[in-house]
C-alpha positions in Angstrom: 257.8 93.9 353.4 261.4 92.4 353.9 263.0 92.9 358.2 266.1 92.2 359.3 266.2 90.8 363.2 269.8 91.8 364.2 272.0 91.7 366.9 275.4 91.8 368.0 278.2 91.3 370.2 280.9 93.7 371.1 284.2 94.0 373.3 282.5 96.2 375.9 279.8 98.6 376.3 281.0 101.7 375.5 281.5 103.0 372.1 283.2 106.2 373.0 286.3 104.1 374.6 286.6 102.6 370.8 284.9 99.2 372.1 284.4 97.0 368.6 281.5 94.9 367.5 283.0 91.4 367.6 279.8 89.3 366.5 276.9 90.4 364.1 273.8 87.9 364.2 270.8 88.8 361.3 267.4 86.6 360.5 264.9 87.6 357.7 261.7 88.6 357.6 259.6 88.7 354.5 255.5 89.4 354.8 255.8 88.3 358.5 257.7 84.9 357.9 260.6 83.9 358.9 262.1 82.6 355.4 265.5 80.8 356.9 268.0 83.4 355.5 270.6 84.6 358.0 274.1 86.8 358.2 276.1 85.3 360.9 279.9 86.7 361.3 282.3 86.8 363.9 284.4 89.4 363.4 288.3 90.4 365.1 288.4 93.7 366.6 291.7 94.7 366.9 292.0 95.0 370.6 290.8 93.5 373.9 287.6 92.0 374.9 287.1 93.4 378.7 286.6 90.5 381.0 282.7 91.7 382.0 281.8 91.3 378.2 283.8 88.3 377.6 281.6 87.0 380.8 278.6 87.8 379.4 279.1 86.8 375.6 281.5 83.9 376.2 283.8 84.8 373.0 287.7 85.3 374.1 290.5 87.2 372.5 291.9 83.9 371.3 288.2 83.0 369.3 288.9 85.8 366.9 292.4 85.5 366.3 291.4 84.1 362.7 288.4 86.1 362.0 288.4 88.6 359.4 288.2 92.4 360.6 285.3 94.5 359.5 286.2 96.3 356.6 286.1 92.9 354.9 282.9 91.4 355.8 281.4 95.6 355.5 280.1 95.0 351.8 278.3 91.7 352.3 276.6 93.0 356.0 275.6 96.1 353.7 274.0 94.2 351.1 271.7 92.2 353.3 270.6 94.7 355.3 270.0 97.5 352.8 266.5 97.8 351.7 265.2 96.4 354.9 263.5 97.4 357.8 265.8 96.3 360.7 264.4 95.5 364.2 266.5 95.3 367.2 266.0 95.1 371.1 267.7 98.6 372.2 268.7 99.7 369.0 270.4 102.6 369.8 273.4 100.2 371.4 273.8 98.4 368.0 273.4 100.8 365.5 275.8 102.9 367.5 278.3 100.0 367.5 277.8 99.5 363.6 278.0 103.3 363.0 281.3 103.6 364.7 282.8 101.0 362.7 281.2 102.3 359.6 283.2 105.3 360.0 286.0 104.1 360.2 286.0 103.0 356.7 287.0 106.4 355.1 283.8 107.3 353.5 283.1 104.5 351.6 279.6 103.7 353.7 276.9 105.7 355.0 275.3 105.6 358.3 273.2 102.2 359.0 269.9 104.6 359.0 270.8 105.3 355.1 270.1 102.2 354.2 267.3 100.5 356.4 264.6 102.1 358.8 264.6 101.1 362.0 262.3 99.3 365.0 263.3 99.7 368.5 261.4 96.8 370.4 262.4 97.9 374.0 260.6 100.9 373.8 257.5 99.1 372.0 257.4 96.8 374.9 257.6 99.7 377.6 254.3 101.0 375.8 252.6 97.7 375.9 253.9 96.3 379.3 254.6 99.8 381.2 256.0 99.3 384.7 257.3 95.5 384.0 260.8 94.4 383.3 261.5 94.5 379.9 264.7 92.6 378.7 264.7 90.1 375.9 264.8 87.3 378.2 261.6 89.0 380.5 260.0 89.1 377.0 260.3 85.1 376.4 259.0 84.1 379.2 255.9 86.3 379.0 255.4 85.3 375.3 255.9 82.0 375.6 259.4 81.9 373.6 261.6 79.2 374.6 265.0 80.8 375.4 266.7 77.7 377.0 269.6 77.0 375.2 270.3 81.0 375.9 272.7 80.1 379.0 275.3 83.6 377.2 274.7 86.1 374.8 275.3 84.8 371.2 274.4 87.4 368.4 272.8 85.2 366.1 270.5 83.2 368.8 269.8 86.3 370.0 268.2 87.5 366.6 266.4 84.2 366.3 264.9 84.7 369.9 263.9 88.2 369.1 262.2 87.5 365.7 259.9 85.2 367.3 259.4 87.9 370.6 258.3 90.7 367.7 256.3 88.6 365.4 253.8 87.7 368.8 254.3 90.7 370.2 252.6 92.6 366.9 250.2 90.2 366.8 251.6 87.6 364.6 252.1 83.6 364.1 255.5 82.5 364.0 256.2 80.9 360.7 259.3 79.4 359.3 259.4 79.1 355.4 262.4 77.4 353.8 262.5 75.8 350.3 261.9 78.1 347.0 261.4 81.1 349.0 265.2 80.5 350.8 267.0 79.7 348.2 269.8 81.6 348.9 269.7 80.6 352.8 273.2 79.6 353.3 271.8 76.5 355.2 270.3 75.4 351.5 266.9 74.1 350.7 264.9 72.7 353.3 261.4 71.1 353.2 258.4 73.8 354.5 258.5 74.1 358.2 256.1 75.9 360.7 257.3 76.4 363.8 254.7 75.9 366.8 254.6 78.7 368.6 253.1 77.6 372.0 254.7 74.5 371.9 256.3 74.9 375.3 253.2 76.1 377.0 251.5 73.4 379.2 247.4 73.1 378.8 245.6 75.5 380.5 243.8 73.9 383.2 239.8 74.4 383.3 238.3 75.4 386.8 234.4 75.1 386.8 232.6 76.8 389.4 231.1 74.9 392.1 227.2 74.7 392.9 227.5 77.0 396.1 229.3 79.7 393.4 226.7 79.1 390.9 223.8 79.7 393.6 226.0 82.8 394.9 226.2 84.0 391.4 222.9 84.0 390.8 222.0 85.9 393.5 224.0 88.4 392.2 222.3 88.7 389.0 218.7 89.1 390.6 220.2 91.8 393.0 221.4 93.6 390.0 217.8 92.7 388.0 216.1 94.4 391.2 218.1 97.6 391.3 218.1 98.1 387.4 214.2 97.5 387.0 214.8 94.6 384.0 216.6 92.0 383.2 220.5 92.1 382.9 222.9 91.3 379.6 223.8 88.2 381.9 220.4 87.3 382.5 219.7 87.2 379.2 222.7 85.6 377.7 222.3 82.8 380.0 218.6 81.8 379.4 
């Protein structure tokens, strides 16, 4: 099974006001793994970026002077998408962005859900963590990702962070598998690496019950022994 972590970058929030995608980020995923293959492009819109986007993001007017527009980086983003299952944090943002500019290329693409299916992770995580805060940042720190070096929004960090965020939160090691299988990684061949995924985490520290809880404990047990007329689970498992 092949997924495409993706996220981007735009010139401000609102797609009806002809706001442009200005960064696209992508990481594979092939069997679970993270295999090294990325799509990384910055991309000139054509227009301002509005100063509350250019705060969050970082990227200025002036940093895509020399970028190439969409239309000419449209074939490649197709071809390493298509096929895939793509997974993005709010995906209705971003594959509203990529639609828009899509269009704009006079029917030479179909929509981004022609060519990929599509997992929205926010409203994963508001099923499995109802009632908590569930940004991609709120996510890190409660799966143990380290996000440090995430002081602004940056498309393809972004889609790195969020890989390793879905892989634990369905349940999965985080692996990173470069060599053979990455061949056409445009960072070239690379010995095998797995990536620790707890590596941040501190030890958990071990807190043994005392003698008074013990004897407190075990009163509990024959209370419950009395009441029930035989022995408990506990009982049992512990002679």
């Amino acid at each position: 099974m092949r997924q495409v972590v993706l996220d981007t970058e735009t010139t401000g929030l609102e797609v009806a006001l002809d706001h442009r995608i200005i960064e696209i980020g992508c990481v594979e995923i092939v069997s679970r793994k993270l295999t090294g293959r990325h799509f990384h492009r910055y991309i000139n819109p054509q227009r301002e970026i509005d100063v509350g986007a250019m705060e969050i993001h970082g990227i200025s007017n002036e940093d895509l002077a020399d970028k190439p527009l969409f239309t000419q980086i449209a074939a490649e983003f197709i071809e390493f998408i298509k096929g895939a299952e793509l997974v993005i944090h709010n995906a209705p943002f971003d594959v509203g962005f990529l639609n828009a500019e899509l269009d704009k290329l006079a029917g030479q693409y179909q929509s981004v859900e022609a060519y990929c299916g599509i997992i929205d992770t926010l409203p994963m995580a508001r099923q499995m963590h109802p009632g908590q805060r569930n940004s991609l940042d709120a996510l890190c720190k409660r799966y143990g990702v380290d996000n440090s070096q995430r002081t602004l929004h940056g498309a393809l960090l972004d889609a790195e962070i969020l890989a390793d965020v879905y892989l634990l939160m369905t349940g999965g090691q985080v692996d990173l598998v470069l060599g053979d299988d990455g061949a056409d990684s445009e960072q070239g061949e690379t010995a095998s690496v797995i990536r620790p995924v707890n590596a941040q985490r501190q030890a958990l520290k071990i807190i043994r019950a005392s003698t008074d809880e013990l004897s407190l404990h075990q009163q509990k047990l024959e209370e419950i022994n009395e009441s029930s007329g035989q022995p408990s689970r506990w009982s049992l498992t512990e002679s």
